[in-house]
C-alpha positions in Angstrom: 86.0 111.7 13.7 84.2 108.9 15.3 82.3 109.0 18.9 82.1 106.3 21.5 78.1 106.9 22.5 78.3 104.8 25.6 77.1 106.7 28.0 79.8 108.7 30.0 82.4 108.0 28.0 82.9 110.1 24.8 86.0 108.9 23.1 86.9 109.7 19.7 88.6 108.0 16.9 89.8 108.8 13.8 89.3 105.2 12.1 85.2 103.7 12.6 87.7 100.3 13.6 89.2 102.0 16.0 86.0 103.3 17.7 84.7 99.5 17.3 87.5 98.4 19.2 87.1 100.6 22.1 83.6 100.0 22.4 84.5 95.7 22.5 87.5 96.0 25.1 87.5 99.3 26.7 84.0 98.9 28.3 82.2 96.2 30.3 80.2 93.7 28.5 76.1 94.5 28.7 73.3 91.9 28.9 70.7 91.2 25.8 67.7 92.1 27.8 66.2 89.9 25.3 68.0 86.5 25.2 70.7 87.2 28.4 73.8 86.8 25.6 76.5 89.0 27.0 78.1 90.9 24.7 80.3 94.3 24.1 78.6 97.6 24.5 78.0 99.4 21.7 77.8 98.9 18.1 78.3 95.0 18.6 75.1 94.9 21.3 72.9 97.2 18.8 73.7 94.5 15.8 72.6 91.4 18.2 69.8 92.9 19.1 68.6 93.6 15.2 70.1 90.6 13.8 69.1 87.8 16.7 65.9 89.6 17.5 62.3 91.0 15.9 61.9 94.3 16.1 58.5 94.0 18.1 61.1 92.0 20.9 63.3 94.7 20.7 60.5 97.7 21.5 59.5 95.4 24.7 62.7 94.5 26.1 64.2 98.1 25.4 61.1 100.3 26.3 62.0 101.2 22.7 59.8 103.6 20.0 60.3 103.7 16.2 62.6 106.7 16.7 64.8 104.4 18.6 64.8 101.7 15.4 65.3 104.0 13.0 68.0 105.7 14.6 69.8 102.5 15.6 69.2 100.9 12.3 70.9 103.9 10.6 73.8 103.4 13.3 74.3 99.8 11.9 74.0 100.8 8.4 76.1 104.0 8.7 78.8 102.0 10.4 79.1 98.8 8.5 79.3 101.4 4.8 82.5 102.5 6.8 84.0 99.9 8.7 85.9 96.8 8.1 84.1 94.4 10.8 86.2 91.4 10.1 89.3 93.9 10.8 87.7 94.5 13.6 86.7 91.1 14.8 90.1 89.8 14.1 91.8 92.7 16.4 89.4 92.3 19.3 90.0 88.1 18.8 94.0 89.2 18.8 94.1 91.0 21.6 94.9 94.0 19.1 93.8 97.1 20.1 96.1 100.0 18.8 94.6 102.8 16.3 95.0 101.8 12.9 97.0 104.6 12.6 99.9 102.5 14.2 99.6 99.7 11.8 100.9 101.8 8.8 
């Protein structure tokens, strides 16, 4: 089972997609506090910042330690050895968000 960490919220999913999903149309869009890109909470806002960023940017902009890399980094990598991101991209860009469950 899968945990929605945005704070307050707490959903659960069976599928990593599904999770993903939630997190991209379920809850309001957040600003890079590094570059002002808005972008969904979550998962898809942790891999902008890592991908479009330094890390050094990334410890300013996020009053951010190493502890808060490493566990984000292992976020990314746990999540992307278990998810199908262009499944997911391609649901959120469809409008499509029923568990995967209901797409057997």
């Amino acid at each position: 089972m899968w945990s929605c960490a945005i704070q307050g919220c707490g959903a659960g999913a069976e599928h990593v997609e599904d999770l993903l999903v939630h997190q991209a149309t379920d809850h309001e869009r957040v600003q890079c506090a590094v570059c002002g890109t808005l972008l969904p909470d979550g998962y898809f806002a942790i891999r902008h910042a890592f991908e479009e960023h330094s890390r050094a940017e990334y410890v300013r902009a996020y009053d951010a330690d190493a502890e808060d890399i490493r566990r984000r980094e292992s976020l990314i990598e746990d999540i992307e050895s278990a998810a199908n991101i262009e499944e997911v991209v391609s649901r959120i860009d469809e409008g499509d968000s029923e568990p995967a469950s209901s797409h057997a």
